[in-house]
C-alpha positions, -999 to +999 in steps of 0.1 A: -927-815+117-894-816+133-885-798+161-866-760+156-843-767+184-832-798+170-823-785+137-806-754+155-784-778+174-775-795+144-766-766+123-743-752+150-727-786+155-725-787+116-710-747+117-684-761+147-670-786+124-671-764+096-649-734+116-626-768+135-618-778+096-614-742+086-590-737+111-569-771+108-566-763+069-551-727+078-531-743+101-517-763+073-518-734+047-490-717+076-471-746+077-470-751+043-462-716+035-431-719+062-420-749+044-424-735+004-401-706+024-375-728+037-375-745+001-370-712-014-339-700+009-323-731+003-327-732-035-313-695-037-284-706-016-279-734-039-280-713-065-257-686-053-232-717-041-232-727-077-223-690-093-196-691-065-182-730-082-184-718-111-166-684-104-136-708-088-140-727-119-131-695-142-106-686-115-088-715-116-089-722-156-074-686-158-048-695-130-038-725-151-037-707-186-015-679-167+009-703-154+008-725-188+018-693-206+044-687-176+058-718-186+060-718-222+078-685-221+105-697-194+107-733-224+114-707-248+138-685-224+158-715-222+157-727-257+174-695-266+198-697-242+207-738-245+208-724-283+237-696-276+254-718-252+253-748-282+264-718-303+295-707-281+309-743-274+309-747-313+330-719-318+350-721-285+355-765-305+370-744-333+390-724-321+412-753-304+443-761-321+438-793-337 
């Protein structure tokens, strides 16, 4: 029959390496909870950095249809008045004496 004290020993090393490894993989559990945090925080900045893009995106495009529109009025501003001025030389042509 094998000795008590010799089994006791061994179940106590055995519980040692059982609360060494329990404690390692909490360790790790921290750690990996820090870095699934960190992975988080940067994926919501990402996220917000990309509603900002795409914010200056809409921004812009509306910038550019605003001055496109500017522009296409001032073409048609000038249009009419090239037209009038066209208009005025032609009658100022016949009024000369010829």
């Amino acid at each position: 029959m094998p000795d008590p004290n010799v089994r006791i020993d061994r179940l106590e090393d055995a519980m040692g390496r059982a609360f060494n490894a329990i404690e390692a993989l909490a360790a790790k559990e921290e750690k990996l909870d820090d870095a699934i945090t960190l992975l988080l925080e940067a994926q919501t900045k990402t996220f917000e950095a990309q509603a900002k893009t795409e914010e200056r995106f809409e921004e812009t495009a509306a910038h550019l249809r605003q001055i496109d529109q500017t522009s296409r009025e001032r073409d048609r501003a000038l249009d009419k008045r090239v037209d009038k001025l066209v208009v005025a030389i032609g009658q100022l042509i016949e009024r000369l004496p010829v």
